[in-house]
N, CA, C and O of each residue as an XYZ file, in Angstrom:
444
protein
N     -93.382    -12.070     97.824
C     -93.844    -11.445     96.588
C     -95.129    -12.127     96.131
O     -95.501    -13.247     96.482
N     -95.770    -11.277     95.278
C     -97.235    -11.556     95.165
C     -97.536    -11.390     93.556
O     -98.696    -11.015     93.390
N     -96.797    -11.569     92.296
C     -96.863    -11.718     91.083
C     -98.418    -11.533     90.365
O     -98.733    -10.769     89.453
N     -99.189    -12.423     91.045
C    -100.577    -12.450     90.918
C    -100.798    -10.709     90.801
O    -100.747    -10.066     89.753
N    -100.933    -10.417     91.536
C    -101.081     -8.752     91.628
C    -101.247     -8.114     90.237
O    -102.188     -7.467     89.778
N    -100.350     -8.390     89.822
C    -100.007     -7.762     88.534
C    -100.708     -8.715     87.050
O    -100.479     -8.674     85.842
N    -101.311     -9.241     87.619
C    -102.355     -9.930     86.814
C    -103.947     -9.638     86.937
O    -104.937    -10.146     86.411
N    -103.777     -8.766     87.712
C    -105.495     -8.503     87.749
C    -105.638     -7.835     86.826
O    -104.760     -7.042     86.489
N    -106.885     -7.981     86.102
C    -107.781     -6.934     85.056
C    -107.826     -5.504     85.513
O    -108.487     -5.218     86.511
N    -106.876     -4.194     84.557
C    -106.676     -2.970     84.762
C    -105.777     -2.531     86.194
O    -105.584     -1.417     86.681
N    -105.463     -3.471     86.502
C    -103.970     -3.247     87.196
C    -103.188     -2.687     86.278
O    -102.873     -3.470     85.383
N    -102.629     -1.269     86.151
C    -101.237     -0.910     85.903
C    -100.832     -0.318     86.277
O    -101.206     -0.070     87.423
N     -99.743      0.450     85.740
C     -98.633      1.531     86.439
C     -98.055      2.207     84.715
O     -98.199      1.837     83.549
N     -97.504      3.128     85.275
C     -96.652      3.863     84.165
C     -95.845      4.849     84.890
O     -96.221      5.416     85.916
N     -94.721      5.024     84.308
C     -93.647      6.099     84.499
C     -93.904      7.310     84.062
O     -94.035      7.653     82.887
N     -94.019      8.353     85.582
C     -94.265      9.521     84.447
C     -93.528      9.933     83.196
O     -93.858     10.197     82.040
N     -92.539      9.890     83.797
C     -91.655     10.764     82.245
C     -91.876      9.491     81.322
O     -91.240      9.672     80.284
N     -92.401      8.524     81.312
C     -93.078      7.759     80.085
C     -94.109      7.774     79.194
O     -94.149      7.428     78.013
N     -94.990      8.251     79.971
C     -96.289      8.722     79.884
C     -96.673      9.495     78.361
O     -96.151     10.590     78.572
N     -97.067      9.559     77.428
C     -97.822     10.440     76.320
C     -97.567     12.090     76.659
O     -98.202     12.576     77.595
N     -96.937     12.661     76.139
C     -97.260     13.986     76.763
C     -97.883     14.888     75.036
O     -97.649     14.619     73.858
N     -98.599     15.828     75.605
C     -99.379     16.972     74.586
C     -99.275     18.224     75.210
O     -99.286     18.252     76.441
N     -99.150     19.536     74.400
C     -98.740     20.575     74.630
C    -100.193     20.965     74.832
O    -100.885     20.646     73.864
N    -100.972     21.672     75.993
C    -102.254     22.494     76.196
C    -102.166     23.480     75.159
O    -102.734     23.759     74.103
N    -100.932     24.030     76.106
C    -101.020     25.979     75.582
C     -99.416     26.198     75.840
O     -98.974     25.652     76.851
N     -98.638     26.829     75.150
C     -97.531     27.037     75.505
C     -97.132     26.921     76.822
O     -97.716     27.450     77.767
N     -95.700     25.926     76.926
C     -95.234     25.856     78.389
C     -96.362     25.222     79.301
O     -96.316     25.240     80.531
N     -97.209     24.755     78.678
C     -98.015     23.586     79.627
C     -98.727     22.571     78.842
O     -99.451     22.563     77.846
N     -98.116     21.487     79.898
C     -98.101     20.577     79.139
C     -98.670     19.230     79.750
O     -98.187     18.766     80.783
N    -100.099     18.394     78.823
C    -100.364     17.577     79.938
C    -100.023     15.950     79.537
O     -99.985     15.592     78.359
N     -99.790     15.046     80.637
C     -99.460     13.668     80.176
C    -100.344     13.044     80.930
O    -100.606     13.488     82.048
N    -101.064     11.692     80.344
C    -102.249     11.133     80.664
C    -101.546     10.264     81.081
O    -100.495      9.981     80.507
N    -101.995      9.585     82.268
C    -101.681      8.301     83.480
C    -101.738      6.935     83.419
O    -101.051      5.927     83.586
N    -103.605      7.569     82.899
C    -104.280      6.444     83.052
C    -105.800      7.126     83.275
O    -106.247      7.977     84.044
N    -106.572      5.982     81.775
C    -107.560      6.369     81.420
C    -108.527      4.940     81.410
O    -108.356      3.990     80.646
N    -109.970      5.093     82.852
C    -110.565      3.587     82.872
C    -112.037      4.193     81.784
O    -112.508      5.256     81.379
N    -112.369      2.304     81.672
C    -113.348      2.562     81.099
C    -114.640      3.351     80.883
O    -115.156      3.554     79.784
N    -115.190      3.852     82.295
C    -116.212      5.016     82.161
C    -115.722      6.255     81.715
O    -116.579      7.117     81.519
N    -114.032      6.681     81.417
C    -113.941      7.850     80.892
C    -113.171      8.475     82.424
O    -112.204      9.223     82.276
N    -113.433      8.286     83.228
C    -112.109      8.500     84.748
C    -110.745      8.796     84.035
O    -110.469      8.070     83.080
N    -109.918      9.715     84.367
C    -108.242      9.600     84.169
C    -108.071     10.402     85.263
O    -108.823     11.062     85.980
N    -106.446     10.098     85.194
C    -105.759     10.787     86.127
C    -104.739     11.207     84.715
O    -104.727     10.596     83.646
N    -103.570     12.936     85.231
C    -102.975     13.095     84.743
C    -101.769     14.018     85.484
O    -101.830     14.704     86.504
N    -100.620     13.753     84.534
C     -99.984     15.016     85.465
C     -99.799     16.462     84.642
O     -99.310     16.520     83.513
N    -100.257     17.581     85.375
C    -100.148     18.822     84.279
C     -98.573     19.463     84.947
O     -98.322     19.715     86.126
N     -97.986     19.556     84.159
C     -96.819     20.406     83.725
C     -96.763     21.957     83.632
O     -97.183     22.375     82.553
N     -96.384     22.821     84.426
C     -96.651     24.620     84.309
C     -95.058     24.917     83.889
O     -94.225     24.537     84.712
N     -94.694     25.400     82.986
C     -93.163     26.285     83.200
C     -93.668     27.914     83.928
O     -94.696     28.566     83.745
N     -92.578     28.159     84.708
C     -92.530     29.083     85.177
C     -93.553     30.613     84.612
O     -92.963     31.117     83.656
N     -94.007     30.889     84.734
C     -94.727     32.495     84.236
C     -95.577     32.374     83.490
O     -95.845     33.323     82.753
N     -96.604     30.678     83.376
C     -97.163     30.059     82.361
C     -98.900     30.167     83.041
O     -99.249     29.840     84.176
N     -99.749     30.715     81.955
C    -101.618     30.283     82.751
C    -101.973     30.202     81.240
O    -101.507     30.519     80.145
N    -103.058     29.603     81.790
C    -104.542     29.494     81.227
C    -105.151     30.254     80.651
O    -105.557     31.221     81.295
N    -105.495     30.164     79.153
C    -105.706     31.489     78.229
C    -107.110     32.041     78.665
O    -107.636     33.098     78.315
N    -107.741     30.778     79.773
C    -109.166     31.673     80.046
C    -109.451     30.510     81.058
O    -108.753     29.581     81.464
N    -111.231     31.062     81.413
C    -111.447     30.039     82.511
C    -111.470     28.359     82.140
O    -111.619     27.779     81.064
N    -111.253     27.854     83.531
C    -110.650     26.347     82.808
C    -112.207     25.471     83.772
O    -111.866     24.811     84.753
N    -113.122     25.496     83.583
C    -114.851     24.943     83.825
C    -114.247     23.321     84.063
O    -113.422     22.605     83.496
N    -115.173     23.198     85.252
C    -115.026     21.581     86.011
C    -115.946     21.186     85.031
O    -116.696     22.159     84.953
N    -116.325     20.366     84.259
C    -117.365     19.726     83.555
C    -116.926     18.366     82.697
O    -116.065     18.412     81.819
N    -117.484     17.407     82.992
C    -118.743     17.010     83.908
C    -118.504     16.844     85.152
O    -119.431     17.402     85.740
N    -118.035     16.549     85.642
C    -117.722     16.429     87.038
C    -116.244     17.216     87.642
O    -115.525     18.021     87.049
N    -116.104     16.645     89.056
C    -115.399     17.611     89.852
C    -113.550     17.092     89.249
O    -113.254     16.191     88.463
N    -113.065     17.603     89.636
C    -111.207     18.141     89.590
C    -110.673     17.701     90.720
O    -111.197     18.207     91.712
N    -109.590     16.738     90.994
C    -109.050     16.626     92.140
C    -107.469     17.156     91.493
O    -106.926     16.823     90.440
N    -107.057     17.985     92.437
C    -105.886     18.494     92.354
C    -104.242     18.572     93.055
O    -103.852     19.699     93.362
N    -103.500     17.639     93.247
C    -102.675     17.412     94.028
C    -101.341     18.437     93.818
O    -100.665     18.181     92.822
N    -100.986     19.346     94.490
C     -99.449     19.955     93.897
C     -98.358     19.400     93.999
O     -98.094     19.762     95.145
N     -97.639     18.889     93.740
C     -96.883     17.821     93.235
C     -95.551     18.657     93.696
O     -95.048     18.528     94.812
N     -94.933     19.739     92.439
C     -93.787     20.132     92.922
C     -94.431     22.110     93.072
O     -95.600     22.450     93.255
N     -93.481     22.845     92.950
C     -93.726     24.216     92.958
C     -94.776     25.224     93.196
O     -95.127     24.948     94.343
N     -95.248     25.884     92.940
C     -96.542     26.762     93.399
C     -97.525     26.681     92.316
O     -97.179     26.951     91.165
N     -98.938     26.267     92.645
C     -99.618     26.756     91.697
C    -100.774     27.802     92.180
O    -101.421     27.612     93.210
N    -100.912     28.617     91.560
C    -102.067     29.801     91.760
C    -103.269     29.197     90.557
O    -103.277     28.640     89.459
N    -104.330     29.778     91.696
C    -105.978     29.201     90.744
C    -106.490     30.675     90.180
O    -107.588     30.651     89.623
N    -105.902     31.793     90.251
C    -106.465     32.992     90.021
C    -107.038     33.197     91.550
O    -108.195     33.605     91.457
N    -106.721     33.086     92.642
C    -107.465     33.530     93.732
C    -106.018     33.295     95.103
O    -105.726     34.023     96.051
N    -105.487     32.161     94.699
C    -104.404     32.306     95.839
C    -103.658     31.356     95.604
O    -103.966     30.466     94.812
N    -102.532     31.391     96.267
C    -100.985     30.369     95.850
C    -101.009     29.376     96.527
O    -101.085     29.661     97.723
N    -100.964     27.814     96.226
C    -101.183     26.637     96.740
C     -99.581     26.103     96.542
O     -99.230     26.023     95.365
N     -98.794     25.810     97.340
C     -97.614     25.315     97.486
C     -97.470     23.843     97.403
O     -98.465     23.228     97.786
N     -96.197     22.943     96.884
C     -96.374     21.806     97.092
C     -97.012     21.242     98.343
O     -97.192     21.826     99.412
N     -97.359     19.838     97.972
C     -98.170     19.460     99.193
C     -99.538     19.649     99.736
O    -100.034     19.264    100.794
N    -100.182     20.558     98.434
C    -101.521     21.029     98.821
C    -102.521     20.003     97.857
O    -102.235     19.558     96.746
N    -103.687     19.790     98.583
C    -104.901     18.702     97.662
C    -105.843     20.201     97.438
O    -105.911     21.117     98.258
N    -106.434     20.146     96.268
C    -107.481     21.080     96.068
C    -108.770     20.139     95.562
O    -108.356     19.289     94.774
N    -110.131     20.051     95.773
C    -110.855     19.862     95.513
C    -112.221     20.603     94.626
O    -113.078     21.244     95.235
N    -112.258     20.444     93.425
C    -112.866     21.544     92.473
C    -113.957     20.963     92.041
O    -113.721     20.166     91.134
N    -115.625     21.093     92.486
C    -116.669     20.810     92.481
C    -116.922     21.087     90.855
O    -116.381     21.866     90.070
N    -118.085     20.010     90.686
C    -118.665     19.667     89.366
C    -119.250     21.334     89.152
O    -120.035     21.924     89.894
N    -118.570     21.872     87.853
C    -119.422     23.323     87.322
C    -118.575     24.458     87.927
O    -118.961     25.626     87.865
N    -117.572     24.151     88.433
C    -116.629     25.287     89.010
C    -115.455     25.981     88.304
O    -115.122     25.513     87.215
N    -115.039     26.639     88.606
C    -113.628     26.858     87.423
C    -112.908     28.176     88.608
O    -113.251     28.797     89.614
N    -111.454     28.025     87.463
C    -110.481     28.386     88.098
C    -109.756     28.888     86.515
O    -110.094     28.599     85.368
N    -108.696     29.705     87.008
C    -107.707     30.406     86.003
C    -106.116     29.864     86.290
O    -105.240     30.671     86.598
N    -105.838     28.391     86.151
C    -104.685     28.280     86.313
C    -103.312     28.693     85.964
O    -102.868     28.724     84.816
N    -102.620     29.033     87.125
C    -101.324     29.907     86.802
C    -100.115     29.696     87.452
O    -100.278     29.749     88.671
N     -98.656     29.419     87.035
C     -98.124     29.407     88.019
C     -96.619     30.205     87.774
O     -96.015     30.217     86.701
N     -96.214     30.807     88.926
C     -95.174     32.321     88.624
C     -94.054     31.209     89.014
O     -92.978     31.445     88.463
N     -94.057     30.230     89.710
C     -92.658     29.516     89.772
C     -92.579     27.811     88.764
O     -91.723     26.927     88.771
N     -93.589     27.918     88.173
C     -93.724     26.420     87.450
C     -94.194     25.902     88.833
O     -94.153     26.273     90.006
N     -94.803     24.536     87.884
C     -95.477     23.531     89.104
C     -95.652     21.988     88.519
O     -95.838     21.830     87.313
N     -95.600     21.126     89.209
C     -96.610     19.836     88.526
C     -97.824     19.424     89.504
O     -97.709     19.586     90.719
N     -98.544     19.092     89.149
C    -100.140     18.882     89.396
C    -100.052     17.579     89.020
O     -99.397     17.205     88.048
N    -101.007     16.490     90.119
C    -101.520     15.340     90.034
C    -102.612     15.816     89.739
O    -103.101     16.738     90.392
N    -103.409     15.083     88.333
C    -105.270     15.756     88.602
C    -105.847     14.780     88.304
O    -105.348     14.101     87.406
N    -107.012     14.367     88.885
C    -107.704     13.361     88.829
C    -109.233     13.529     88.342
O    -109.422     14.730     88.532
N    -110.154     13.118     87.941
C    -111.350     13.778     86.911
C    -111.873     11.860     87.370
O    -111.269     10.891     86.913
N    -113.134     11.756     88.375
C    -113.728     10.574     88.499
C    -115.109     10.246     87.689
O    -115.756      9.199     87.686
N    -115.398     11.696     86.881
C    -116.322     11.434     85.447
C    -115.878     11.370     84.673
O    -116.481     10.807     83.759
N    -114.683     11.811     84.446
C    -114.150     11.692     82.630
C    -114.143     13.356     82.716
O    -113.839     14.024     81.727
């Protein structure tokens, strides 16, 4: 064991279901991870079943990393199943939706 580890500056961890959670938009729901100093987070977004995005959802300032975590999520263009990474370029957008619920890892390396 290596104790030290857990002493470095911005070393942490958190439990998701510990995590802060805030309601977007009905039935989705997002909880923040972990937020570094330039404004970087990661989060996990939450879909209940038959749940989208009241409009387009714009990459800005920078790009979207998107991990599907559990269930299906649809971007408005096609159905990404668990296990899928999506990569969403700075200025891009998507209509997130999902007909079976989903959770999403998302990661934002501008803030």
């Amino acid at each position: 064991m290596n104790p030290e580890i857990l002493d470095q500056e911005g070393y942490t961890s958190v439990a998701a279901g510990e995590a802060p959670v805030r309601e977007l938009f009905p039935g989705i729901r997002l909880r923040r991870l972990w937020r570094g100093p330039s404004g970087a987070h990661a989060d996990l977004l939450e879909m209940d079943p038959g749940t989208s995005w009241p409009r387009r959802d714009v990459h800005e300032p920078g790009p979207e990393e998107v991990y599907v975590v559990r269930g299906t999520f649809h971007d408005g263009a096609r159905e990404y199943p668990a296990g899928t990474f999506l990569h969403a370029p700075a200025g891009s957008w998507h209509v997130p939706n999902s007909p079976t619920g989903c959770t999403l890892f998302l990661f934002y390396p501008e803030g």
